[in-house]
Backbone atoms as SQL, in Angstrom:
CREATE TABLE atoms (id INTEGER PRIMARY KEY, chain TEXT, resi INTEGER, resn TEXT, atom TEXT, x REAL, y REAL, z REAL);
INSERT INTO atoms VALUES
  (1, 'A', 1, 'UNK', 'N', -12.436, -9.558, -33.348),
  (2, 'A', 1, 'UNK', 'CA', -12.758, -9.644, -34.767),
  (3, 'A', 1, 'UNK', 'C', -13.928, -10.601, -35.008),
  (4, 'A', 2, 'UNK', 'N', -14.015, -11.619, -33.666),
  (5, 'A', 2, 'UNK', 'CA', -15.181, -12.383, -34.326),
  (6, 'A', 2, 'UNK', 'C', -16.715, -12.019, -33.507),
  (7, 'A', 3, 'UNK', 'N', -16.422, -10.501, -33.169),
  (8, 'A', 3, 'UNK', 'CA', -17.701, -10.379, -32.686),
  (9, 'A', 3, 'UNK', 'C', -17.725, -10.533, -30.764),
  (10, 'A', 4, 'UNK', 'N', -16.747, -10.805, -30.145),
  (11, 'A', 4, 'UNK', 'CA', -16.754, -11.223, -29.034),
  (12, 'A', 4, 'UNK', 'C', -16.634, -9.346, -28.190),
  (13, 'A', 5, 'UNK', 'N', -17.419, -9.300, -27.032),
  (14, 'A', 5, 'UNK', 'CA', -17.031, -7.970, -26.282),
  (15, 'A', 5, 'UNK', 'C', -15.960, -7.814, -25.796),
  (16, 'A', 6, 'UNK', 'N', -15.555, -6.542, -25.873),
  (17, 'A', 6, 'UNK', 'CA', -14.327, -5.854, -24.892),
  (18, 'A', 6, 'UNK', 'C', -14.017, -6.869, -23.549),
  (19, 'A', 7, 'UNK', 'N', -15.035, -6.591, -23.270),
  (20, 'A', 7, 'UNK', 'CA', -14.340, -7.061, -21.413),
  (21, 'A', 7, 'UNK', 'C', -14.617, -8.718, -21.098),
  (22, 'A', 8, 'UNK', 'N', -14.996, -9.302, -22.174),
  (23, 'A', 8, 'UNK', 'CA', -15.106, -10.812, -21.901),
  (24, 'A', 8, 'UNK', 'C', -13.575, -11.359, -23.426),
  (25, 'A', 9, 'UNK', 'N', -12.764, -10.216, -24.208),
  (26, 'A', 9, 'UNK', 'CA', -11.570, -10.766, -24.424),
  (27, 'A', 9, 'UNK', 'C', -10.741, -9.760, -23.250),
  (28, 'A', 10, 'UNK', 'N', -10.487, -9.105, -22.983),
  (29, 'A', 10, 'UNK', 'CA', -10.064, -8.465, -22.115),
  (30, 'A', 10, 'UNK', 'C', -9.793, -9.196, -21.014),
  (31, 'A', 11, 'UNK', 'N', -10.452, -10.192, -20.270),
  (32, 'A', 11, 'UNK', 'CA', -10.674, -11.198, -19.898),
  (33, 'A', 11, 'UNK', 'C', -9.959, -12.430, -20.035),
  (34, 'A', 12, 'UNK', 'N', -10.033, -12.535, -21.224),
  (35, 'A', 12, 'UNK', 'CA', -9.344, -14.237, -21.442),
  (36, 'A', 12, 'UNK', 'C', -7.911, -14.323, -21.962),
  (37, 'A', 13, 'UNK', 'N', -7.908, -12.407, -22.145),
  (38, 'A', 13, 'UNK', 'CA', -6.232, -12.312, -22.960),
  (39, 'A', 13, 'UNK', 'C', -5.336, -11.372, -21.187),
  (40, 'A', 14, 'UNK', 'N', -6.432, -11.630, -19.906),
  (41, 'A', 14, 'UNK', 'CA', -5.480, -11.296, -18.761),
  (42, 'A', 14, 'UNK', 'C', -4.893, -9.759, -18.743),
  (43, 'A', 15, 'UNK', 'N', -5.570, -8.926, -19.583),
  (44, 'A', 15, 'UNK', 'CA', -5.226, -7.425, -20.025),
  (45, 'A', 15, 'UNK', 'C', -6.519, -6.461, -19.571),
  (46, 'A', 16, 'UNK', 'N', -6.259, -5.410, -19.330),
  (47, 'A', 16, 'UNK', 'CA', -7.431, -4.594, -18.841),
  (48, 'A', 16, 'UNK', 'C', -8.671, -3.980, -19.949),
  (49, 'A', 17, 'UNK', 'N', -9.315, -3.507, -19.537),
  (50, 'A', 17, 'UNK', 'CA', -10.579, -3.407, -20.687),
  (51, 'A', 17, 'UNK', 'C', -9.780, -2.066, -21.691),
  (52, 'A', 18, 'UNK', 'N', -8.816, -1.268, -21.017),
  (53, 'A', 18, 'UNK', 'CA', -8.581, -0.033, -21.836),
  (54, 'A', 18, 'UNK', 'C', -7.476, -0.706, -22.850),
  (55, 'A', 19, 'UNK', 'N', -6.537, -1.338, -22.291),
  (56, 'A', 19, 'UNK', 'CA', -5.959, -2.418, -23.476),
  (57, 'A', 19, 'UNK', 'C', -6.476, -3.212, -24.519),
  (58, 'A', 20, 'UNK', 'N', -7.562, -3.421, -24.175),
  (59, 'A', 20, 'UNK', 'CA', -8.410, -4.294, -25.282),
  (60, 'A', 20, 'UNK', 'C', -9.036, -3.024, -26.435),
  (61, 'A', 21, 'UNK', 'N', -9.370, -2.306, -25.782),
  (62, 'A', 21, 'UNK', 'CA', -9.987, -1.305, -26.284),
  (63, 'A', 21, 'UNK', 'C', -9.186, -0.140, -27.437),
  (64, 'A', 22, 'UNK', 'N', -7.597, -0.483, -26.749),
  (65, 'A', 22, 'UNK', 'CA', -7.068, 0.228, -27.525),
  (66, 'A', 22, 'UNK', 'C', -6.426, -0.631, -28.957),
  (67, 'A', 23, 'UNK', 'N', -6.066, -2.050, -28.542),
  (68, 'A', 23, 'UNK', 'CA', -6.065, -2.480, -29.375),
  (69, 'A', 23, 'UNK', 'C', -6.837, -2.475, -30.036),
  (70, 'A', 24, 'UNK', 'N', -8.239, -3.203, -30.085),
  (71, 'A', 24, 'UNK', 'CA', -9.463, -3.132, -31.205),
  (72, 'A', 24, 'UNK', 'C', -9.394, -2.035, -32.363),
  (73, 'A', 25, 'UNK', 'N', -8.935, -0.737, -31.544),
  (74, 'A', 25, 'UNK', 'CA', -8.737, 0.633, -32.299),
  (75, 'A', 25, 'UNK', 'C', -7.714, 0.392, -33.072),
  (76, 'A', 26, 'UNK', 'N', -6.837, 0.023, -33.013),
  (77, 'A', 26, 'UNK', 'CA', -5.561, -0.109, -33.873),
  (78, 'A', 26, 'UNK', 'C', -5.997, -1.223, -35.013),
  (79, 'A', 27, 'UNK', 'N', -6.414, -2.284, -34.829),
  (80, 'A', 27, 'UNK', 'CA', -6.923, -3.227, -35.614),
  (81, 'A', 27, 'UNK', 'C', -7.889, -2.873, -36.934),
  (82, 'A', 28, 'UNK', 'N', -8.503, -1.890, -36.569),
  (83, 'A', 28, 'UNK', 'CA', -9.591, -1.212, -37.135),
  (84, 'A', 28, 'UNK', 'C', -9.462, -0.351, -37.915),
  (85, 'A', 29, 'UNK', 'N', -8.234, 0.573, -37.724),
  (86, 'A', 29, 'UNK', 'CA', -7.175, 1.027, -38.333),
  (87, 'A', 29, 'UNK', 'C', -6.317, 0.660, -39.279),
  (88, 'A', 30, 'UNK', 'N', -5.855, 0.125, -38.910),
  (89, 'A', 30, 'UNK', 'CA', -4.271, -1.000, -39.179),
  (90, 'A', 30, 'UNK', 'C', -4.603, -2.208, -39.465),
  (91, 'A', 31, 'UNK', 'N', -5.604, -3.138, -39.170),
  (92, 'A', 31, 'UNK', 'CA', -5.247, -4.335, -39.182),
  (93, 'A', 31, 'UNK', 'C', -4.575, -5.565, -38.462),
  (94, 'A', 32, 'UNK', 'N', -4.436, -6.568, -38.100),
  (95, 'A', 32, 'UNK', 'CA', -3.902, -6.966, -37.415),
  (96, 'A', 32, 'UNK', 'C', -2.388, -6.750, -38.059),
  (97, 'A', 33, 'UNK', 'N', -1.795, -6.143, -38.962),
  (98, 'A', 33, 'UNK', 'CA', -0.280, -6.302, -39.037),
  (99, 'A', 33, 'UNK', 'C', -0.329, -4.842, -38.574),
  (100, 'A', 34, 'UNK', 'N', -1.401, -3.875, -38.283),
  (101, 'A', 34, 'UNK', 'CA', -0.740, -2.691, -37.527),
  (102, 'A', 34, 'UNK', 'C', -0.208, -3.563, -35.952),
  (103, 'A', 35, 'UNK', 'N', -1.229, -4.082, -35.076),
  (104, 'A', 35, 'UNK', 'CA', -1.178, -4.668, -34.231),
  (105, 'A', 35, 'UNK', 'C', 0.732, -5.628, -33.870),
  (106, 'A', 36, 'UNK', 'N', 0.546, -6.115, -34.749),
  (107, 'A', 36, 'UNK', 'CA', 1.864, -6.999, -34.822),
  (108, 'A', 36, 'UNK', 'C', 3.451, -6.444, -35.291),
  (109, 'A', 37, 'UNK', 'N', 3.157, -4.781, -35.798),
  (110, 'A', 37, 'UNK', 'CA', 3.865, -4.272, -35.832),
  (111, 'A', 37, 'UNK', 'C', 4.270, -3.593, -34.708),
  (112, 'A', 38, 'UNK', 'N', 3.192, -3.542, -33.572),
  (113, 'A', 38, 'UNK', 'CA', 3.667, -2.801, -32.282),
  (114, 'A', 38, 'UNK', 'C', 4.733, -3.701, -32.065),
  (115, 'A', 39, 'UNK', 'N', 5.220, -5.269, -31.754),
  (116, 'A', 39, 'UNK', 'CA', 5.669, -5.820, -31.439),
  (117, 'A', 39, 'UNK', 'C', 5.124, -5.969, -29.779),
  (118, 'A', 40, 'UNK', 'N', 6.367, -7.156, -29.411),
  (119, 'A', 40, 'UNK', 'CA', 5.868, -7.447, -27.532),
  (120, 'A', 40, 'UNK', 'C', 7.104, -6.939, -26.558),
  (121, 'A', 41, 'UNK', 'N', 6.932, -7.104, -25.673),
  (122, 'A', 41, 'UNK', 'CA', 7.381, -6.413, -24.887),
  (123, 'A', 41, 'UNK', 'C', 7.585, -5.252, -24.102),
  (124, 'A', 42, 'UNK', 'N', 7.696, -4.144, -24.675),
  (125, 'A', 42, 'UNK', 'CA', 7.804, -2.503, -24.074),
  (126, 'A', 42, 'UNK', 'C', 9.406, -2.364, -23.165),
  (127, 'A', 43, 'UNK', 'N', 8.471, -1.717, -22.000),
  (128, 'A', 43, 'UNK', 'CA', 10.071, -1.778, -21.398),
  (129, 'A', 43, 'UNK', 'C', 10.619, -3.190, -20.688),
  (130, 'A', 44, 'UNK', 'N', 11.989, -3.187, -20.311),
  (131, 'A', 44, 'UNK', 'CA', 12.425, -4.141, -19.415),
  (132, 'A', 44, 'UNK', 'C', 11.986, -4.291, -18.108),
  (133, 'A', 45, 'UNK', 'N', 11.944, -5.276, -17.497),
  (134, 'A', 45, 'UNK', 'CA', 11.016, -5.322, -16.259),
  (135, 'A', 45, 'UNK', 'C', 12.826, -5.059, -15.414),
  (136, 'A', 46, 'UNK', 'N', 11.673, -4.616, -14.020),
  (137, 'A', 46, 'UNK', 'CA', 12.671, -4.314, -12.822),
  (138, 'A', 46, 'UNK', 'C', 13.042, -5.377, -12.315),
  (139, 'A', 47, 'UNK', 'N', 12.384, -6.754, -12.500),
  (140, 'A', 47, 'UNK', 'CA', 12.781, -7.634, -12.137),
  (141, 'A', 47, 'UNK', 'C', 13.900, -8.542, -12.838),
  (142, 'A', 48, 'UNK', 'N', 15.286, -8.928, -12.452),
  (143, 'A', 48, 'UNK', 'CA', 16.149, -9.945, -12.969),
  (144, 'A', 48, 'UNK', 'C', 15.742, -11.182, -13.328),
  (145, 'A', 49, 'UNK', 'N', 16.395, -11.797, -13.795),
  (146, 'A', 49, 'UNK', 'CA', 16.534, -13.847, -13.981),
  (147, 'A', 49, 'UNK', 'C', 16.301, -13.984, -12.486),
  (148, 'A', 50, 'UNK', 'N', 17.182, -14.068, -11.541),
  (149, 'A', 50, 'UNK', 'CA', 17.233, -14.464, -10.587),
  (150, 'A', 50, 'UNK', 'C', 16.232, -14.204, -9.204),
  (151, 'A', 51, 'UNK', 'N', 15.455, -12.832, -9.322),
  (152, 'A', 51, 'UNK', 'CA', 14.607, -12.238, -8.979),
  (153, 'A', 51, 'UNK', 'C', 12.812, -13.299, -8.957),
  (154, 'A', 52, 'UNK', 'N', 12.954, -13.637, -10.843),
  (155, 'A', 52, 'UNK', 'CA', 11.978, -14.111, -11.616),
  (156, 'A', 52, 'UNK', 'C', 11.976, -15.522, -10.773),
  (157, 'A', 53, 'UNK', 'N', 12.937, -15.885, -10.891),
  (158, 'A', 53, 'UNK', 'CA', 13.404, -17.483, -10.271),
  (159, 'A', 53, 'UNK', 'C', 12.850, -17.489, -8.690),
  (160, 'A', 54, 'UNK', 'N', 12.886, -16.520, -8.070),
  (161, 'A', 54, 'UNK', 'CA', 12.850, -16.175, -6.628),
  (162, 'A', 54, 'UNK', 'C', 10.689, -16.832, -6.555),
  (163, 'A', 55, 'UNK', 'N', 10.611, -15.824, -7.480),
  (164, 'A', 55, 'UNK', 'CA', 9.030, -15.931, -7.596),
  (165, 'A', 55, 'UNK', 'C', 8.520, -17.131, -8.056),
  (166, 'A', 56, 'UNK', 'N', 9.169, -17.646, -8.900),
  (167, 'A', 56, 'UNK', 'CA', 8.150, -19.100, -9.585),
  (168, 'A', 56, 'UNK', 'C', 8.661, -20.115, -8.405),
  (169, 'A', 57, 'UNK', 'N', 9.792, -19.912, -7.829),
  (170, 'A', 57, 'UNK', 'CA', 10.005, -21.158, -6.642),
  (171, 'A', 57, 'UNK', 'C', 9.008, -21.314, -5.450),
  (172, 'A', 58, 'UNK', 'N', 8.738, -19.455, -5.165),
  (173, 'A', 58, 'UNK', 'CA', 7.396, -19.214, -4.152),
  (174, 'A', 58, 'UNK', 'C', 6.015, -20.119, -4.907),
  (175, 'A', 59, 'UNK', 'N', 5.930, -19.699, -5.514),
  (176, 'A', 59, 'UNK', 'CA', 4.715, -19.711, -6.615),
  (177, 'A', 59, 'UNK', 'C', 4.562, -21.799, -6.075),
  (178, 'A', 60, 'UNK', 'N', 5.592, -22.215, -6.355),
  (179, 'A', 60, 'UNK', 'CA', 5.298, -23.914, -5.917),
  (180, 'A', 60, 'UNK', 'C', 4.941, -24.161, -4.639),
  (181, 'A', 61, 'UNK', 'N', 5.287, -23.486, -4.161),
  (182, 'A', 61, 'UNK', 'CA', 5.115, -23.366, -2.226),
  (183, 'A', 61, 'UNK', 'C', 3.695, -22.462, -2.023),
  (184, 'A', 62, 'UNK', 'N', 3.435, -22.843, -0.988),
  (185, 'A', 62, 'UNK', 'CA', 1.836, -22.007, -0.192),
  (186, 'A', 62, 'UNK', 'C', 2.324, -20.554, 0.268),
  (187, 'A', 63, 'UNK', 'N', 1.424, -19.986, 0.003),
  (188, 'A', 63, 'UNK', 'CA', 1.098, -18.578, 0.106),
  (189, 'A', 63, 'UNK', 'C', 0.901, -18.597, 2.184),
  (190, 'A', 64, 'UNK', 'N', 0.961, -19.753, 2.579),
  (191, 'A', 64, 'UNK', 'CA', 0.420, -19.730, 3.603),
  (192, 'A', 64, 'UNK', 'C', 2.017, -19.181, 4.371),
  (193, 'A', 65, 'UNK', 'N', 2.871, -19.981, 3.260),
  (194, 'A', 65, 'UNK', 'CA', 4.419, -19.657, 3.965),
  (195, 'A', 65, 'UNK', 'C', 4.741, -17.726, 4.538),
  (196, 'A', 66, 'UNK', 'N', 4.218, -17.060, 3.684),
  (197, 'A', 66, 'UNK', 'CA', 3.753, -15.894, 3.427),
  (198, 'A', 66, 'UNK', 'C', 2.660, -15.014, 4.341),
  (199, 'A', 67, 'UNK', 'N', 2.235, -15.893, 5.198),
  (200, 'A', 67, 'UNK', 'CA', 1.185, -14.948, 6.284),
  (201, 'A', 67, 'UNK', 'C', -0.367, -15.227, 6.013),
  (202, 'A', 68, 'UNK', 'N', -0.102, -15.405, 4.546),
  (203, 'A', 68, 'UNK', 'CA', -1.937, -15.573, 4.160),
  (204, 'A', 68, 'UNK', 'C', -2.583, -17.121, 4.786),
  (205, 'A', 69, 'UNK', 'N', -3.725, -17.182, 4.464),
  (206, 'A', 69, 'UNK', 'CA', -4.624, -17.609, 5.476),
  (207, 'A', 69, 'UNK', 'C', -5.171, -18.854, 4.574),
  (208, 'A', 70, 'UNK', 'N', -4.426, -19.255, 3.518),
  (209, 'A', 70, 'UNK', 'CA', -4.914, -20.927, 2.633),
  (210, 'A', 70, 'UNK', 'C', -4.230, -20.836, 1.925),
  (211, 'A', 71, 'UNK', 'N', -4.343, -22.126, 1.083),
  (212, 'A', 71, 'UNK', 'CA', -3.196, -22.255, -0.008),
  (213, 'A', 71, 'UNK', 'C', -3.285, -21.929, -1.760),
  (214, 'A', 72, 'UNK', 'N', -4.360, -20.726, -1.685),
  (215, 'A', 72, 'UNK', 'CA', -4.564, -20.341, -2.773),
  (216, 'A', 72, 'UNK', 'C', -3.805, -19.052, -3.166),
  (217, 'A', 73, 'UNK', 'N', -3.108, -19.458, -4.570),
  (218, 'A', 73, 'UNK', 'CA', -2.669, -18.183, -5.162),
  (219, 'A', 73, 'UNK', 'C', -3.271, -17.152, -5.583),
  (220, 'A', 74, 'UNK', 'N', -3.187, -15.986, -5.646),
  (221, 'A', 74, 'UNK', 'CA', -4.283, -15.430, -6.434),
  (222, 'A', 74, 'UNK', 'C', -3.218, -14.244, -7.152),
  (223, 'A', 75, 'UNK', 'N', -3.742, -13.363, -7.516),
  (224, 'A', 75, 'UNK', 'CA', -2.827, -11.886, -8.089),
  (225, 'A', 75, 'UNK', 'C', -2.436, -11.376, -7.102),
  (226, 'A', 76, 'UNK', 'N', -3.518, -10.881, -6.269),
  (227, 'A', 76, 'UNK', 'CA', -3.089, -9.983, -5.084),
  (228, 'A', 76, 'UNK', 'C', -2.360, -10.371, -4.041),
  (229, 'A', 77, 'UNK', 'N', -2.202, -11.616, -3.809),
  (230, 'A', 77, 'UNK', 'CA', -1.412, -12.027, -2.559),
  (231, 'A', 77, 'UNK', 'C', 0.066, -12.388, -3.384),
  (232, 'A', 78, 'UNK', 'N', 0.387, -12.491, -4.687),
  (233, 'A', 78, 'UNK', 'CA', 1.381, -12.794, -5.114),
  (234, 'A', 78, 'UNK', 'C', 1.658, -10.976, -5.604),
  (235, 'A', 79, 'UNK', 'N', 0.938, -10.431, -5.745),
  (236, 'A', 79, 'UNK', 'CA', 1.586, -8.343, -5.998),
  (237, 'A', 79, 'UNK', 'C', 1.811, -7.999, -4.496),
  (238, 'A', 80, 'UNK', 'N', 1.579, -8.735, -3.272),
  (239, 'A', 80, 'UNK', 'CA', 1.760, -8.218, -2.428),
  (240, 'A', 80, 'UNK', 'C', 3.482, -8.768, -1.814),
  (241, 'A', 81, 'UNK', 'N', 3.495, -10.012, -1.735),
  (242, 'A', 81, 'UNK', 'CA', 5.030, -11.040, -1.661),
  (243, 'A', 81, 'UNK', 'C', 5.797, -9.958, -2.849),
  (244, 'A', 82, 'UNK', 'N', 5.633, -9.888, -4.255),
  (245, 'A', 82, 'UNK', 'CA', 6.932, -8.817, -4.599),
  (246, 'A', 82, 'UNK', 'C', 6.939, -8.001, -4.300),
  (247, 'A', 83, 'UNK', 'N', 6.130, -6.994, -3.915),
  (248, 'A', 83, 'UNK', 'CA', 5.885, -5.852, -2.997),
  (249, 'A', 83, 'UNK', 'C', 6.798, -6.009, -1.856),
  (250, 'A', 84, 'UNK', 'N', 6.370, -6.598, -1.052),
  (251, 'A', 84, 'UNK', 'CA', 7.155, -7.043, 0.423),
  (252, 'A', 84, 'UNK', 'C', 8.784, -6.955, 0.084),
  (253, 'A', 85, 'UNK', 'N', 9.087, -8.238, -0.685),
  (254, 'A', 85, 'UNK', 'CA', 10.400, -8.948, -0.674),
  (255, 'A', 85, 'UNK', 'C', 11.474, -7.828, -2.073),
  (256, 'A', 86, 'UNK', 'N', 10.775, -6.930, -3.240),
  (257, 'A', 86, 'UNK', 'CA', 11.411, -6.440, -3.832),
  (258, 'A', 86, 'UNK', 'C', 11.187, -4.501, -3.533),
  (259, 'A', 87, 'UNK', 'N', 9.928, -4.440, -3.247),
  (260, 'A', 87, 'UNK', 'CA', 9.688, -3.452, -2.833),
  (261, 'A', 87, 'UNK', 'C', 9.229, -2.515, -4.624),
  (262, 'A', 88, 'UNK', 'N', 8.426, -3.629, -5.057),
  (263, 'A', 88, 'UNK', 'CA', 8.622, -2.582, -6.815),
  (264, 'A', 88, 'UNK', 'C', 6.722, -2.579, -6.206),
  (265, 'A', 89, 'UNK', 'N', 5.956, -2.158, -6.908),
  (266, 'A', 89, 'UNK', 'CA', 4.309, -2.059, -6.743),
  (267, 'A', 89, 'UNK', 'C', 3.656, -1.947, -7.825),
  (268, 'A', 90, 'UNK', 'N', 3.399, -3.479, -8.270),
  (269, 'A', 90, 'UNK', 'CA', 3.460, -3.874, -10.058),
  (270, 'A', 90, 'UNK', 'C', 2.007, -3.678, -9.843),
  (271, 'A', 91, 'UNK', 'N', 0.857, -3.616, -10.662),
  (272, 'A', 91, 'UNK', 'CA', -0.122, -3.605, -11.130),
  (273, 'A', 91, 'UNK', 'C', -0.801, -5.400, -11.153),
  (274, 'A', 92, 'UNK', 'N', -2.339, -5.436, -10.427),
  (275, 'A', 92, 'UNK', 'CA', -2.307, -6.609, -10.568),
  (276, 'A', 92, 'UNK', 'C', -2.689, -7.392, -11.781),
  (277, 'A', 93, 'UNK', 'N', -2.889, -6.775, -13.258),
  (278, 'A', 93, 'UNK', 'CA', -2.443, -7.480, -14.600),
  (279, 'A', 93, 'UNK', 'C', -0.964, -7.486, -14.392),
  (280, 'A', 94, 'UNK', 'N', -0.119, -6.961, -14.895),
  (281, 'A', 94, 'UNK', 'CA', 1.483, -7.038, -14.662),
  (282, 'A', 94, 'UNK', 'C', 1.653, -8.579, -13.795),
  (283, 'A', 95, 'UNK', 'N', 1.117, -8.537, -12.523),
  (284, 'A', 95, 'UNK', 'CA', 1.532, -9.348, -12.065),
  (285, 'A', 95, 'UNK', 'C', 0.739, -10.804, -12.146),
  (286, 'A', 96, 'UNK', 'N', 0.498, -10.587, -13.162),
  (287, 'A', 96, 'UNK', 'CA', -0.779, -12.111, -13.712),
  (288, 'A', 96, 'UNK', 'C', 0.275, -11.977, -14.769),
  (289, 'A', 97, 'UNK', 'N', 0.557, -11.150, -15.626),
  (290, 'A', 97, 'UNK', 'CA', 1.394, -11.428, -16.783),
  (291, 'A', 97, 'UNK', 'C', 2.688, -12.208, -16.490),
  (292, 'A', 98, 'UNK', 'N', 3.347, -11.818, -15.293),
  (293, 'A', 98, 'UNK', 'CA', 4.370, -12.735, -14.753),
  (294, 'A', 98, 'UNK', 'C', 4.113, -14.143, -14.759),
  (295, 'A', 99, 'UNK', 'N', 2.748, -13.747, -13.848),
  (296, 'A', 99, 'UNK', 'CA', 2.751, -15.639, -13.684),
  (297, 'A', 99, 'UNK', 'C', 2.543, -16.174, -15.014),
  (298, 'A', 100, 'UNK', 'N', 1.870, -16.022, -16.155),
  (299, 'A', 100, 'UNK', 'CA', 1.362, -16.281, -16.719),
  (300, 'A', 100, 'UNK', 'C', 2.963, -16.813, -18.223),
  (301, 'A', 101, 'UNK', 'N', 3.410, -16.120, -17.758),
  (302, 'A', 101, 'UNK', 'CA', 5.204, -15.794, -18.349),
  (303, 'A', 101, 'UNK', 'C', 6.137, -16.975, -17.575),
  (304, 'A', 102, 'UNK', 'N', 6.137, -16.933, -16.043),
  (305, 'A', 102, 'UNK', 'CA', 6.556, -18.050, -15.951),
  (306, 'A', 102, 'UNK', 'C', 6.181, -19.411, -16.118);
């Protein structure tokens, strides 16, 4: 709304450019109370409490524990550990939204 591009909020709101894009459309439309009428959430994740818990405890610990090669987190080496250990194959926004959630 204040003029900023697609893919630099797309960007800072951790969502893909077609999400941004579709929102903007709705806004433009609707307004931001169309927007806020979608509400949050969607579906329930495959993942439990205890599941979630599994991940933010990794998340304090090195990725190195994990096979990788330094102690940096990133998306992909943390979509790959739930991959491995739950076997679900989240998307790597999804799995920024996690972290970003825990």
């Amino acid at each position: 709304m204040a003029g900023e591009g697609i893919d630099s909020v797309a960007r800072q709101l951790g969502i893909s450019t077609a999400s941004a894009k579709r929102y903007k459309a709705i806004v433009e439309v609707g307004g931001l109370d169309a927007l806020e009428s979608m509400g949050v959430g969607g579906r329930k994740s495959a993942l439990d409490a205890q599941a979630l818990e599994w991940i933010a405890n990794s998340l304090r610990g090195s990725p190195v524990a994990f096979g990788f090669d330094s102690d940096q987190w990133t998306d992909g080496r943390l979509q790959s550990v739930i991959q491995n250990r739950f076997g679900i194959d989240f998307s790597r926004v999804y799995v920024r939204q996690i972290t970003i959630d825990l």
